[in-house]
DOTORMI-934927 format. One line per 2 residues: number of its first residue (from 1); their letters; for each residue x, y, z of N, C-alpha, C. Coordinates in steps of 0.02 Angstrom, whole numbers, plus 50000, padded with zeros to 5 digits. Example, Ala and Ser with C-alpha at 12.3 -4.5 7.8 and 13.67 -1.06 7.14 Angstrom:
// DOTORMI-934927
1	AS	50660 49716 50390 50615 49775 50390 50660 49835 50390 ~ 50642 49888 50354 50684 49947 50357 50645 50002 50394
//
This chain:
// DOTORMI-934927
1	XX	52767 55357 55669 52782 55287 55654 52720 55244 55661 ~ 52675 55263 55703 52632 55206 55709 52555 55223 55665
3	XX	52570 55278 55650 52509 55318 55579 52520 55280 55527 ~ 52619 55274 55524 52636 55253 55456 52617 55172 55468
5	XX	52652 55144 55525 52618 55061 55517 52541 55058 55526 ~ 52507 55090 55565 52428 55063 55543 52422 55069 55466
7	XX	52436 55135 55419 52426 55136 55345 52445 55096 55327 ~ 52485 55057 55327 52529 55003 55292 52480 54937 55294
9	XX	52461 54931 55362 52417 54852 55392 52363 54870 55340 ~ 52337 54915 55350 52279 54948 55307 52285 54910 55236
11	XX	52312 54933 55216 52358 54940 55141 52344 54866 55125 ~ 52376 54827 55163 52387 54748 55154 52335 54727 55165
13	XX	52269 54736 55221 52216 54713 55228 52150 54721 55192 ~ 52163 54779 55152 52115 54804 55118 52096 54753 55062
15	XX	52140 54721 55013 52140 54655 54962 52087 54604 54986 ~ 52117 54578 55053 52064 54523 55105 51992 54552 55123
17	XX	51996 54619 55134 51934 54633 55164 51884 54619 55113 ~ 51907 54659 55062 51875 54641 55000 51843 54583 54980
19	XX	51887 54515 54978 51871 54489 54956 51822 54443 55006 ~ 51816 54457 55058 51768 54452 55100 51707 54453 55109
21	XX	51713 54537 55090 51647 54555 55068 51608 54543 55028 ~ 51655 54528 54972 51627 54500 54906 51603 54418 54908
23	XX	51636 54385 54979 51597 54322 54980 51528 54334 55007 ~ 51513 54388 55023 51454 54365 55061 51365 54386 55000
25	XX	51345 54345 55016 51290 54322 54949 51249 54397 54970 ~ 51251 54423 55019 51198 54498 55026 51250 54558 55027
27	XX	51290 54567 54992 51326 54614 54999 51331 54663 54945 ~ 51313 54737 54949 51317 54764 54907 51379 54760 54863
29	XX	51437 54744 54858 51480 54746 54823 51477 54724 54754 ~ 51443 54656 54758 51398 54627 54704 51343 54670 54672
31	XX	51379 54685 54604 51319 54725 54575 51276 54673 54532 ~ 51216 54707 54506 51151 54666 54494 51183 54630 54413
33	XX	51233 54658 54380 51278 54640 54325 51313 54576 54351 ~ 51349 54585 54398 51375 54520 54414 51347 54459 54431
35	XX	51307 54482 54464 51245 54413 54470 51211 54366 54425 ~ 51207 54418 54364 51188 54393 54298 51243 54370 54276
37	XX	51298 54391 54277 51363 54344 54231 51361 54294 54274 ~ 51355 54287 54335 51371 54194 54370 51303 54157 54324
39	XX	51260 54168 54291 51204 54127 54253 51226 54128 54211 ~ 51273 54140 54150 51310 54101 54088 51367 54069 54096
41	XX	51379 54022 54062 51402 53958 54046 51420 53945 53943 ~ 51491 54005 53950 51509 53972 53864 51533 53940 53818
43	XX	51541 53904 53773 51595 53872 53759 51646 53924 53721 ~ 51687 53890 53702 51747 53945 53678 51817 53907 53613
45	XX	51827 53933 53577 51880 53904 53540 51937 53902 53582 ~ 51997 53852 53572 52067 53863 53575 52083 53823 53643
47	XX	52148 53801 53619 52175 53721 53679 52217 53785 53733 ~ 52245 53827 53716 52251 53886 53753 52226 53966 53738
49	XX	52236 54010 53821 52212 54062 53821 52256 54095 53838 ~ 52245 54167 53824 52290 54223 53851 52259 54279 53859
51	XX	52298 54331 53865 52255 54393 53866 52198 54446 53836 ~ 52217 54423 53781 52177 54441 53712 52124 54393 53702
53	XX	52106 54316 53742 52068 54280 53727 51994 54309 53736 ~ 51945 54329 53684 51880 54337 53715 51856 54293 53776
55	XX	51862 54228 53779 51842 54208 53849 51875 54233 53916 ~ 51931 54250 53903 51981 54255 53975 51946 54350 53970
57	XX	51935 54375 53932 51895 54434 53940 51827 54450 53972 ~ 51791 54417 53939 51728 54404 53973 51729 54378 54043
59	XX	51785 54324 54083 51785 54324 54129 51812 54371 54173 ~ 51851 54426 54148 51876 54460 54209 51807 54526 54187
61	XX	51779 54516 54162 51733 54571 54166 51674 54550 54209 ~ 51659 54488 54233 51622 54462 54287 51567 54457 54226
63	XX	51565 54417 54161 51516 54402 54125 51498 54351 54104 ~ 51536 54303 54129 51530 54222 54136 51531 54188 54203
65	XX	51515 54151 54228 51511 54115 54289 51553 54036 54277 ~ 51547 54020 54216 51565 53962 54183 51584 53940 54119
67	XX	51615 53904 54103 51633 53864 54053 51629 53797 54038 ~ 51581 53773 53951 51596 53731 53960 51647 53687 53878
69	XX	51673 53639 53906 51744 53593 53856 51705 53560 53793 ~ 51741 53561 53750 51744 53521 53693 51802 53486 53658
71	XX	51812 53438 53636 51871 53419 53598 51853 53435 53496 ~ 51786 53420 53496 51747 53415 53416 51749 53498 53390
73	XX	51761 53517 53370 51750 53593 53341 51706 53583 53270 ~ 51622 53615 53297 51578 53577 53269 51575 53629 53193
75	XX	51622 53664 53203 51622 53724 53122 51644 53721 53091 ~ 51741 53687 53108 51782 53651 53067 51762 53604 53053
77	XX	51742 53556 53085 51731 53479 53088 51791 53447 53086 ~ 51812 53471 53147 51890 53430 53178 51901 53427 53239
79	XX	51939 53381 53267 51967 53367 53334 51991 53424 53369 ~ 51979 53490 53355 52025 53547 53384 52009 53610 53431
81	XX	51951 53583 53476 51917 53627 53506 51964 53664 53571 ~ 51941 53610 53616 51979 53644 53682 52040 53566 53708
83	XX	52022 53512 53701 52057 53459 53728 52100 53424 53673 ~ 52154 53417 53716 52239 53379 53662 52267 53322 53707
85	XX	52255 53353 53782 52298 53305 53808 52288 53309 53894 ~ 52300 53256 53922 52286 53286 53997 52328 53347 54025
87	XX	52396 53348 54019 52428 53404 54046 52411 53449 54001 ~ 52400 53467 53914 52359 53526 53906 52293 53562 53939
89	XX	52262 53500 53958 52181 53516 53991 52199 53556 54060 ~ 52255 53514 54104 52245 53553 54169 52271 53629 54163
91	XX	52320 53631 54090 52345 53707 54086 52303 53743 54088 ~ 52246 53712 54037 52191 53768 54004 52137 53794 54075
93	XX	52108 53724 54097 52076 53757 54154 52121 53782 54212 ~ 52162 53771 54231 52223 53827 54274 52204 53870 54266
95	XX	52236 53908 54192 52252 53981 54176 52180 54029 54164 ~ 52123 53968 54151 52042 54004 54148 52033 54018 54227
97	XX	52058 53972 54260 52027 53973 54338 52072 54040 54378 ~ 52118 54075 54352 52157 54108 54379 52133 54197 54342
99	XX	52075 54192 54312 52061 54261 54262 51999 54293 54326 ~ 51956 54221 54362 51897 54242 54411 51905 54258 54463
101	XX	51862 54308 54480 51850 54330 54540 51831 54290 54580 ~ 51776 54252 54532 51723 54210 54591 51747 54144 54546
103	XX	51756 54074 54561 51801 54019 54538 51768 54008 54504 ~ 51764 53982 54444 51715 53951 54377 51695 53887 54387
105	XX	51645 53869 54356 51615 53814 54339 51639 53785 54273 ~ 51694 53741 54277 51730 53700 54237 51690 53656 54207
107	XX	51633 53651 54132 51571 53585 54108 51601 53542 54071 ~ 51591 53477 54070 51591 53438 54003 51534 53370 54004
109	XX	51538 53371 53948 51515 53310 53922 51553 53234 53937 ~ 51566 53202 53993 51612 53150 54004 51565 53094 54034
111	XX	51537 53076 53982 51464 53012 54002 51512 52940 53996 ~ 51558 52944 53929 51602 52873 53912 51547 52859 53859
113	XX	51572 52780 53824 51566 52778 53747 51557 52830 53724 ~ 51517 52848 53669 51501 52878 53616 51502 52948 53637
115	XX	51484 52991 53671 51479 53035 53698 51526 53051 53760 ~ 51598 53087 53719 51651 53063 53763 51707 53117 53769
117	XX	51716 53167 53787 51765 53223 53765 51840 53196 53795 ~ 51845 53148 53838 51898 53145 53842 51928 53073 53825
119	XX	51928 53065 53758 51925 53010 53737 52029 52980 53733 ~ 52020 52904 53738 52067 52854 53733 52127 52918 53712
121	XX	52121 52921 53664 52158 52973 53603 52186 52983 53619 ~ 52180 53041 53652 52196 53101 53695 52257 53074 53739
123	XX	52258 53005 53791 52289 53000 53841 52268 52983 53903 ~ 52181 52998 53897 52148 52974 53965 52095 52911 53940
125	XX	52099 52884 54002 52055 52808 54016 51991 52817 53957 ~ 51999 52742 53940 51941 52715 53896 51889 52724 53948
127	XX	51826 52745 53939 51761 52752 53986 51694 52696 53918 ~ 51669 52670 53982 51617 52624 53935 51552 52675 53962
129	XX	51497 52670 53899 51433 52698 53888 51392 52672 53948 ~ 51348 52715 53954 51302 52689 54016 51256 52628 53996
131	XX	51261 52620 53942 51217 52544 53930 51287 52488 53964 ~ 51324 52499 53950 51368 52416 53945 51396 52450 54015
133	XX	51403 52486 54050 51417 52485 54126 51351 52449 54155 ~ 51298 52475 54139 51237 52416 54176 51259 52363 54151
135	XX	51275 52335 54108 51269 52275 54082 51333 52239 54135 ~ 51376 52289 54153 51431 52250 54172 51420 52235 54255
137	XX	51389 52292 54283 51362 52281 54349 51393 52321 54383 ~ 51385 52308 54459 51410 52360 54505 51463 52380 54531
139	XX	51505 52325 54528 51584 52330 54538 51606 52375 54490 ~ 51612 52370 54424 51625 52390 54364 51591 52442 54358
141	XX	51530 52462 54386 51528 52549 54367 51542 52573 54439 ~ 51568 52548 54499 51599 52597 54530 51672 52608 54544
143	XX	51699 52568 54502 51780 52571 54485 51769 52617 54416 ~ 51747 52609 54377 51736 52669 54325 51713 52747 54335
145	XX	51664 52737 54381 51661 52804 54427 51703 52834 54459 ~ 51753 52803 54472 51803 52836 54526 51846 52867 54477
147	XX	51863 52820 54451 51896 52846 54383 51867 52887 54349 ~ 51822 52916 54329 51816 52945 54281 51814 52996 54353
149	XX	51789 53000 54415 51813 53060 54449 51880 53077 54463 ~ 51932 53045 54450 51988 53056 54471 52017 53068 54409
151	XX	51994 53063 54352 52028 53103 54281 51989 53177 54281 ~ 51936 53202 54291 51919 53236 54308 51938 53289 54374
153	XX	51963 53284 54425 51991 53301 54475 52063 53322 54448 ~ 52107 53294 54406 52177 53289 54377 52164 53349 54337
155	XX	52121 53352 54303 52131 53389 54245 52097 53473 54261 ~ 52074 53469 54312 52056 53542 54339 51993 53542 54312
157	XX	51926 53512 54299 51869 53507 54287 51808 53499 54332 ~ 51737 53537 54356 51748 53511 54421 51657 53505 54410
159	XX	51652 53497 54341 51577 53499 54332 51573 53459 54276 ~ 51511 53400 54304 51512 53339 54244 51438 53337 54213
161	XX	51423 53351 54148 51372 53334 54145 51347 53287 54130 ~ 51352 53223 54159 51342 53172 54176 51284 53155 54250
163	XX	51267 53108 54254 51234 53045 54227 51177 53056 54187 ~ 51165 53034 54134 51116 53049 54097 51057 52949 54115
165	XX	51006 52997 54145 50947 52977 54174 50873 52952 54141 ~ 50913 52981 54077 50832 52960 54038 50828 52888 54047
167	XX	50766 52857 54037 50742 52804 54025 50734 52789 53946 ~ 50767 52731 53931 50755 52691 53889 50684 52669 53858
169	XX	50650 52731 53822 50599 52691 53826 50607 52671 53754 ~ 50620 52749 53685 50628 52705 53640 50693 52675 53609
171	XX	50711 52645 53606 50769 52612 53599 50805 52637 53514 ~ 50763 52657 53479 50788 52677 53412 50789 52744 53437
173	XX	50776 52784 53463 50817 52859 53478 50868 52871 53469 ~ 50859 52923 53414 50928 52937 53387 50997 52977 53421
175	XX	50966 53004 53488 51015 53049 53524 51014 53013 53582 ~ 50973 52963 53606 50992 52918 53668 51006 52850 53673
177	XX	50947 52823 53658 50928 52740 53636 51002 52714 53596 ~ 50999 52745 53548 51060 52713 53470 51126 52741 53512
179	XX	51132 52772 53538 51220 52806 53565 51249 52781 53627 ~ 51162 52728 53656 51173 52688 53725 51212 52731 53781
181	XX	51171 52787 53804 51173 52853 53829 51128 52827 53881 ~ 51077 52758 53884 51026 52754 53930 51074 52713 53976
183	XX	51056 52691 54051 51062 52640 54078 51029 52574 54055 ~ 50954 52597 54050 50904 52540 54059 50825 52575 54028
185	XX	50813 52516 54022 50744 52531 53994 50697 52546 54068 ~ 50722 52503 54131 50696 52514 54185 50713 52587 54245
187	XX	50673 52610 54238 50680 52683 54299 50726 52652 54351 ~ 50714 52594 54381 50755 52569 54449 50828 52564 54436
189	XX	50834 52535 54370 50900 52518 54354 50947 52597 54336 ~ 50881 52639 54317 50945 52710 54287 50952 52740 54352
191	XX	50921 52726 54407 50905 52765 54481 50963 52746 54509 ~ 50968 52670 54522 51040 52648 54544 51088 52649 54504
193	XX	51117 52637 54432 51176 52663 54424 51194 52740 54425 ~ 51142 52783 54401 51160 52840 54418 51183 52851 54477
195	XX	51141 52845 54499 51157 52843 54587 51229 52845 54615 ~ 51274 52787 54595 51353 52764 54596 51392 52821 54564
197	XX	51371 52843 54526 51410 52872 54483 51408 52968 54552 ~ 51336 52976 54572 51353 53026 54573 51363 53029 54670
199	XX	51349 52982 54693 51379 52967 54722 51457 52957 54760 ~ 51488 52917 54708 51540 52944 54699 51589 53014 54672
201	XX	51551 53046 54633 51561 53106 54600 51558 53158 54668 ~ 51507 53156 54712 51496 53208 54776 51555 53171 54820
203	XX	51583 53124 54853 51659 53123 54884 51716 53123 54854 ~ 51720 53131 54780 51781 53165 54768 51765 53254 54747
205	XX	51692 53271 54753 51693 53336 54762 51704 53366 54679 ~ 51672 53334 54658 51655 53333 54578 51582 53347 54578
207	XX	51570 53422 54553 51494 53433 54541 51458 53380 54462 ~ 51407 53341 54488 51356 53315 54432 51288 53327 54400
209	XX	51275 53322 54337 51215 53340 54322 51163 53287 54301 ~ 51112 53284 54317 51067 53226 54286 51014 53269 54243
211	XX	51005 53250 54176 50981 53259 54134 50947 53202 54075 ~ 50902 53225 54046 50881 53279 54018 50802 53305 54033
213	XX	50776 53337 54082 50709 53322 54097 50674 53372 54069 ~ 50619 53340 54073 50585 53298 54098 50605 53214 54067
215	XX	50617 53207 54032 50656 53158 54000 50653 53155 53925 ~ 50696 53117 53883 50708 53132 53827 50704 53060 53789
217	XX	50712 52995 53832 50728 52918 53806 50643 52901 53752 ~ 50636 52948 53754 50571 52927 53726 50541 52962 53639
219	XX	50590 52991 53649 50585 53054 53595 50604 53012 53524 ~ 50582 53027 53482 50583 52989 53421 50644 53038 53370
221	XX	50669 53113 53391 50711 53153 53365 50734 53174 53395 ~ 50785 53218 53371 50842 53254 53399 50873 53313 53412
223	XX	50865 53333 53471 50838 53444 53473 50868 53454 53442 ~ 50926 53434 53459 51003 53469 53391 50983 53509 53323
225	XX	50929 53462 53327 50922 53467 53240 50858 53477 53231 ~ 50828 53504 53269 50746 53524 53266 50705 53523 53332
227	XX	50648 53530 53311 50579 53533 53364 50549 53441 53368 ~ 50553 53457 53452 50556 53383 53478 50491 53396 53495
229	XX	50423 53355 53504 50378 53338 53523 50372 53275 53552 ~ 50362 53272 53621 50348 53209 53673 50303 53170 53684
231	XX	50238 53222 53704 50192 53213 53708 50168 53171 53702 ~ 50158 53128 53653 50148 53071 53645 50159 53003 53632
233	XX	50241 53009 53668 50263 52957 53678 50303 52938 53743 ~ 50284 53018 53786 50323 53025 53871 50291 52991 53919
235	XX	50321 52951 53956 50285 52928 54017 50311 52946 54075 ~ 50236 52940 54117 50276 52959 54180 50310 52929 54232
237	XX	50334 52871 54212 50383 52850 54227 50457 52864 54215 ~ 50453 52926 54154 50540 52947 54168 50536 53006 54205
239	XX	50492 53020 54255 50532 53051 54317 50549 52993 54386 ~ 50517 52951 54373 50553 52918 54434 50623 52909 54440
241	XX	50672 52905 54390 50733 52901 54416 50744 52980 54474 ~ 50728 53035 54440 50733 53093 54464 50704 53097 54564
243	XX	50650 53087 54527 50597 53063 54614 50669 53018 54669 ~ 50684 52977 54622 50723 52923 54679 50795 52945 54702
245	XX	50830 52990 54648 50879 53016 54672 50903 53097 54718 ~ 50847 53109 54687 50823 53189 54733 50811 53141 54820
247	XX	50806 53111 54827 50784 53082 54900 50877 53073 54930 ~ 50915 53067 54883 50987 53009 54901 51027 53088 54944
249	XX	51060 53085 54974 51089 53146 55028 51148 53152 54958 ~ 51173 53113 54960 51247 53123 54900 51220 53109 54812
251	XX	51153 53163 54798 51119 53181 54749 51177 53212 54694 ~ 51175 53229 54659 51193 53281 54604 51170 53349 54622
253	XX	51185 53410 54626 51162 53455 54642 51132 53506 54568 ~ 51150 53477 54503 51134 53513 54449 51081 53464 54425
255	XX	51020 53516 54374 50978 53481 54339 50993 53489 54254 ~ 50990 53475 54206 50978 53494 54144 50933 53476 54122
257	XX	50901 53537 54087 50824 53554 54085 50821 53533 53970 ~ 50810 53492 53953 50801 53444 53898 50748 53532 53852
259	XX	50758 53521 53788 50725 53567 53759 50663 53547 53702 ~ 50634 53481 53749 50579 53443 53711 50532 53474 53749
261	XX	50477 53464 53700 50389 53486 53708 50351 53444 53711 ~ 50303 53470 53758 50271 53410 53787 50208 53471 53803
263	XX	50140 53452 53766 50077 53498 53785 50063 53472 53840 ~ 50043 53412 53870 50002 53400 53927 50057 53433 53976
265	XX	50120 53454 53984 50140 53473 54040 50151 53540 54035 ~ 50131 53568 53982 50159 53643 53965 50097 53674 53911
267	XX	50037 53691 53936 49977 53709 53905 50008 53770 53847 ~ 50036 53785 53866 50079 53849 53838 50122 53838 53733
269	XX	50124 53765 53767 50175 53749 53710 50267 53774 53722 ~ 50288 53764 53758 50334 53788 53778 50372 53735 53766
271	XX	50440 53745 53761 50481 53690 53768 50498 53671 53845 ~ 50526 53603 53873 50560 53612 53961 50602 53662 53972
273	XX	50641 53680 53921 50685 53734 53959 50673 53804 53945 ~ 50608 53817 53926 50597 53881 53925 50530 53892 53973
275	XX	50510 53813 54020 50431 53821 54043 50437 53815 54107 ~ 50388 53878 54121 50376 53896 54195 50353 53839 54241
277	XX	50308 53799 54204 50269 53754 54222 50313 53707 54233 ~ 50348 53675 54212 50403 53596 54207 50443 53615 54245
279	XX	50481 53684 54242 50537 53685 54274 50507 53710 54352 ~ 50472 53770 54360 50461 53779 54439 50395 53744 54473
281	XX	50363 53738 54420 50304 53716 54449 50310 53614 54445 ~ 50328 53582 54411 50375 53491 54408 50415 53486 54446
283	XX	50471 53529 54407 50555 53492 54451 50560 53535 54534 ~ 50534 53579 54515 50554 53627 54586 50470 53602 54663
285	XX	50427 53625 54641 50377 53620 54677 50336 53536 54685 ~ 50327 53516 54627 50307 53429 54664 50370 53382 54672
287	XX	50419 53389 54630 50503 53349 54642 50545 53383 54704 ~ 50534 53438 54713 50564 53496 54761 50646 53463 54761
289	XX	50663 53501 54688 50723 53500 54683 50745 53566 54727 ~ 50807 53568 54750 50811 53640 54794 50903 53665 54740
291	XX	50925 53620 54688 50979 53642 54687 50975 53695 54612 ~ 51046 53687 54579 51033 53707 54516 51027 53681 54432
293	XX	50972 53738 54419 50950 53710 54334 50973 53749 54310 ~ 51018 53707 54244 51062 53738 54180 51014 53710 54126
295	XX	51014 53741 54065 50995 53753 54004 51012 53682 53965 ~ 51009 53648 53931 51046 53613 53878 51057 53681 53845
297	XX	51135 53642 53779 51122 53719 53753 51071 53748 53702 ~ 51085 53814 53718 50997 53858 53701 51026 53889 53616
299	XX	51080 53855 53592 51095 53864 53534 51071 53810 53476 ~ 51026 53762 53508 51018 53694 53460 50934 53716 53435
301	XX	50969 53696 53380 50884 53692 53339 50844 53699 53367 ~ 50828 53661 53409 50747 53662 53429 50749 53719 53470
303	XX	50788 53774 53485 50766 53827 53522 50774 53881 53464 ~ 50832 53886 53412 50840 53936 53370 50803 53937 53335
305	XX	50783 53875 53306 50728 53870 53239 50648 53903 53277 ~ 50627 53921 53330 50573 53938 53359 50572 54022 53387
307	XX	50632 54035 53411 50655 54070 53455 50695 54144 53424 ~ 50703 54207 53439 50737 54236 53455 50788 54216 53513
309	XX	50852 54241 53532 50893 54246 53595 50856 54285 53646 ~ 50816 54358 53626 50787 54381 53670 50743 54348 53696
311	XX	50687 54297 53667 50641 54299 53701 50665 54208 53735 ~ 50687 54188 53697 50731 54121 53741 50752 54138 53807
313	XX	50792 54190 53799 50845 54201 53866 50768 54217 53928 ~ 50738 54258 53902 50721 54291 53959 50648 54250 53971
315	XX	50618 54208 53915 50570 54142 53934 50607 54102 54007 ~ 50658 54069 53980 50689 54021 54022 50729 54053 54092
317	XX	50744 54132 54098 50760 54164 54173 50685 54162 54211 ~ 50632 54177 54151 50551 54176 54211 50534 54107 54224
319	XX	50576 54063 54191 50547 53989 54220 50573 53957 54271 ~ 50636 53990 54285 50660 53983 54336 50724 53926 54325
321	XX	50753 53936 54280 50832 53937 54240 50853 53971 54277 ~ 50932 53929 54304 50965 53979 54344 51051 53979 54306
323	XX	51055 53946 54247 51121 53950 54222 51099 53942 54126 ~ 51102 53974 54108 51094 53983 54024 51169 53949 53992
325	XX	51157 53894 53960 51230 53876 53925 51197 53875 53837 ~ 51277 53914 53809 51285 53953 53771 51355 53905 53743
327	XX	51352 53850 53704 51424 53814 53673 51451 53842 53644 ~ 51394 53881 53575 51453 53911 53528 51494 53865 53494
329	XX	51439 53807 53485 51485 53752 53431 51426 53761 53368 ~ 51370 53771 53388 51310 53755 53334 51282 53820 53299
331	XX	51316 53861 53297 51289 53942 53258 51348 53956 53228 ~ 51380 53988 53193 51436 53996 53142 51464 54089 53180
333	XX	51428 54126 53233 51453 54168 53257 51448 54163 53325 ~ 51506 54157 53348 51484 54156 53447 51441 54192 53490
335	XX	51398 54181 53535 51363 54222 53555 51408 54257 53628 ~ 51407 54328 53607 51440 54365 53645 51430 54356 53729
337	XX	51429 54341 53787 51401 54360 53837 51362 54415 53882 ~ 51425 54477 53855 51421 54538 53876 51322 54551 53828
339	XX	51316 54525 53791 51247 54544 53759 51199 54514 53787 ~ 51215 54436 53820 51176 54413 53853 51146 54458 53941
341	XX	51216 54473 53960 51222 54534 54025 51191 54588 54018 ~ 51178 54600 53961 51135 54674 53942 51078 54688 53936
343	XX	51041 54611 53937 50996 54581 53912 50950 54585 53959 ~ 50971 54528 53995 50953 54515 54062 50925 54587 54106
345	XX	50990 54636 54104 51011 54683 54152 50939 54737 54125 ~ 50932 54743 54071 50896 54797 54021 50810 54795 54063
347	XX	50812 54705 54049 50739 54660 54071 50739 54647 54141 ~ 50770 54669 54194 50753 54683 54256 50725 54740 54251
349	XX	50771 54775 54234 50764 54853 54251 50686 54881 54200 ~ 50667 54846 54179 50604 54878 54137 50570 54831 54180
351	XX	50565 54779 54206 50499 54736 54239 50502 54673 54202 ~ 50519 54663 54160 50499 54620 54133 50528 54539 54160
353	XX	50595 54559 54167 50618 54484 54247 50608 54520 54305 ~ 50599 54491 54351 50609 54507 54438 50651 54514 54448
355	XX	50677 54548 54481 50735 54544 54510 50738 54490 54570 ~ 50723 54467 54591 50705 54413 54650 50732 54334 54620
357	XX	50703 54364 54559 50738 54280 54506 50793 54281 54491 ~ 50849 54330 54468 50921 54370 54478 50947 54309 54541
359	XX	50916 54357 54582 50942 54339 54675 50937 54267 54680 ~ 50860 54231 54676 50870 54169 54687 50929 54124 54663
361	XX	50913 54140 54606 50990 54115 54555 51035 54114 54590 ~ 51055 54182 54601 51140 54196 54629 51139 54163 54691
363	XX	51083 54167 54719 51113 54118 54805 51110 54053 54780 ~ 51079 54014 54740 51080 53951 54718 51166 53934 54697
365	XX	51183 53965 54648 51241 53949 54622 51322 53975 54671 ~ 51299 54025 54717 51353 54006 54752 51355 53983 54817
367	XX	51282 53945 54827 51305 53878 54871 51328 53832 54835 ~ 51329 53828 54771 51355 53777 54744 51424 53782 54745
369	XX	51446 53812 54725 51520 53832 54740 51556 53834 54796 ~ 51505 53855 54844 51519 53841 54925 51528 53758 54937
371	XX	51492 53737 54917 51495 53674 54927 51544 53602 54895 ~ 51549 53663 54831 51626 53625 54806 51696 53667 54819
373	XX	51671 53678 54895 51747 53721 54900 51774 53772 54874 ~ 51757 53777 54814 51771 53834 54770 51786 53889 54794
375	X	51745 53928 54849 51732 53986 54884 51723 53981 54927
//
C-alpha cells in the first residue's frame, strides 16, 4: 500500500516537477531549439485558431516565443486579419495563450490615431495620435494611458509597441511626421509624454516598446517601401529621448531597433537592425540599455530588397537582436518559423552565431516574462 501511494504522489508530482525545471533559465531541459523559438515573434492570419492552425502549431512545437496582431490583412487589402471585436480578441489571445509552454508575448501596434489596430470600429475606445495627446497635455495623456492599458489588459494582450519616441524633426515624413506618430519636435517633450504612457503601462503590467532607433523622425522615406538613408539628416539629438527614459525605474523594458542606415554610425553600411555597432555597441554599451531588442519587421523592403533571410536573420542575432519579428503581412508567402529555428540552430552549430548570444537572449527574454508575471 504505501509503494502503491508513493507511485501515485510520484505520478501527480512529476507534471509540477517538470514544470519547474523548465522554469529555471540554466536548466538542461531547455534545449538549444527552444531557446531560439523564444526569439521569434509572427504574425498570422485568422480572428480564430484551432488545431490545424499553423500558428497554434508552431507554438506547441516551442518555435515561437510570440505573436504579433493585426486587424489590416495587407494581401487582401481588408479589415480581416486577426481583430473583430473585443470579446473576439480576448478569445483569440486565450486560446493562443493556452497552446505554450512558456506564456507568449501577445504584440501590437496600439499608438492611437492613424496607426491604430484597435480602432473605434471594432468596439474599443477612440485613442488620439501622439501629436494631439501633447497638444492636449498631461491630464489627457494620462487618462488615455490608462485606458489604452486597461483595453489592453481586457483583451489578453500584454505587449505594446508603443510609445513611439522619434523626434520630430522632419515634419513631412511620410511614416512619422504626416501620420503625427511624433510627440514633438522637442526630445524633452517626447521624453515626458512617453514617459506617462509607459509609465503607466509598467503598473498595470503591460510590457512597452520605444522605438524606432536610433531614430527615424528624420528620415525623408519609408522602410516599408525601400532603403532608408539617415545619415544626413539624423541628429543626435534623437537619442535623447532614449538617454532620458532608460534613466526612469518604470522604463519600457523593450527596444525596437528601426531598419534605417546611417554610415557615420555603422562604417559597415548596415542597416540599425542588422548593426553590431548601433545595437551593442549605441543602445547597449554607451545607452546601457540592459533589457530587450526586437526587430521592426525584417519582412519590409528595406531589409528584403538588400537582404537574403539567411543573412538578415543571422546579421541581426550577431548584433545582438534578441527577438526577430516576422508579420507576414508584407511577402505574399508566410515565413515559416520552424526554418527560421533551423537556421539559427544550423549557425550555432557550425560557428557562425555563438552560442552565448542564444543564452544572452534567452535570459533576457525570460526575465521579461518574469517580470510580467507571465512565469
Amino acid at each position: 500500500m504505501l509503494h502503491r501511494l508513493s507511485t501515485l504522489l510520484l505520478t501527480l508530482l512529476l507534471p509540477c516537477l517538470a514544470l519547474f525545471s523548465r522554469d529555471s533559465l540554466s536548466h538542461e531541459a531547455w534545449s538549444l531549439r527552444d531557446k531560439i523559438g523564444q526569439m521569434i515573434m509572427i504574425g498570422f492570419p485568422g480572428k480564430t485558431v484551432s488545431a490545424d492552425s499553423p500558428v497554434v502549431k508552431a507554438i506547441q512545437a516551442g518555435q515561437v516565443g510570440g505573436v504579433i496582431l493585426f486587424d489590416y490583412h495587407f494581401q487582401t487589402k481588408t479589415f480581416d486579419r486577426n481583430i473583430e471585436s473585443p470579446a473576439q480578441l480576448k478569445k483569440l489571445t486565450t486560446d493562443l495563450q493556452k497552446q505554450a509552454a512558456i506564456p507568449l508575448l501577445i504584440g501590437i501596434d496600439y499608438e492611437g490615431g492613424k496607426v491604430n489596430r484597435l480602432k473605434a470600429s471594432y468596439g474599443f475606445p477612440d485613442i488620439s495620435s501622439a501629436a494631439a495627446v501633447a497638444h492636449a497635455g498631461d491630464a489627457a495623456a494620462m487618462r488615455q494611458a490608462q485606458q489604452m492599458a486597461d483595453t489592453l489588459r481586457a483583451v489578453g494582450v500584454n505587449l505594446d509597441f508603443a510609445p513611439v519616441v522619434d523626434v520630430n524633426i522632419n515634419p513631412d515624413n511620410p511614416v512619422i511626421g504626416k501620420l503625427e506618430r511624433s510627440y514633438s519636435s522637442d526630445p524633452r517633450e517626447v521624453s515626458h509624454f512617453a514617459g506617462i504612457l509607459s509609465r503607466t503601462f509598467h503598473h498595470a503590467n503591460i510590457l512597452c516598446a520605444y522605438k524606432h532607433f536610433p531614430g527615424h523622425g528624420s528620415a525623408a522615406n519609408d522602410s516599408h517601401l525601400g532603403f532608408v538613408d539617415v545619415t544626413h539628416t539624423w541628429q543626435k539629438q534623437e537619442l535623447d529621448p532614449y538617454r532620458i527614459l532608460f534613466s526612469l525605474q518604470d522604463s519600457c523594458s523593450l527596444v525596437m531597433i528601426a531598419h534605417v542606415v546611417h554610415h557615420g554610425l555603422d562604417e559597415n553600411n548596415y542597416p540599425a537592425s542588422l548593426s553590431r555597432n548601433i545595437i551593442t555597441g549605441l543602445l547597449r554599451q554607451q545607452l546601457h540599455f540592459k533589457g530587450v531588442v526586437i526587430t521592426d519587421d525584417l519582412q519590409m523592403k528595406a531589409i528584403t530588397s538588400q537582404y537574403g533571410v539567411t543573412d538578415a536573420v543571422r546579421l541581426a542575432v550577431n548584433a545582438g537582436v534578441d527577438i526577430l519579428l516576422f508579420g507576414n503581412q508584407l511577402v505574399p508567402e508566410p515565413q515559416d518559423p520552424a526554418d527560421i529555428v533551423d537556421l539559427i540552430y544550423k549557425d550555432v552549430q557550425s560557428g557562425r552565431i555563438p552560442r552565448e548570444r542564444i543564452e544572452a537572449s534567452w535570459r533576457r527574454i525570460m526575465q521579461l516574462k518574469r517580470n510580467l508575471k507571465a512565469i
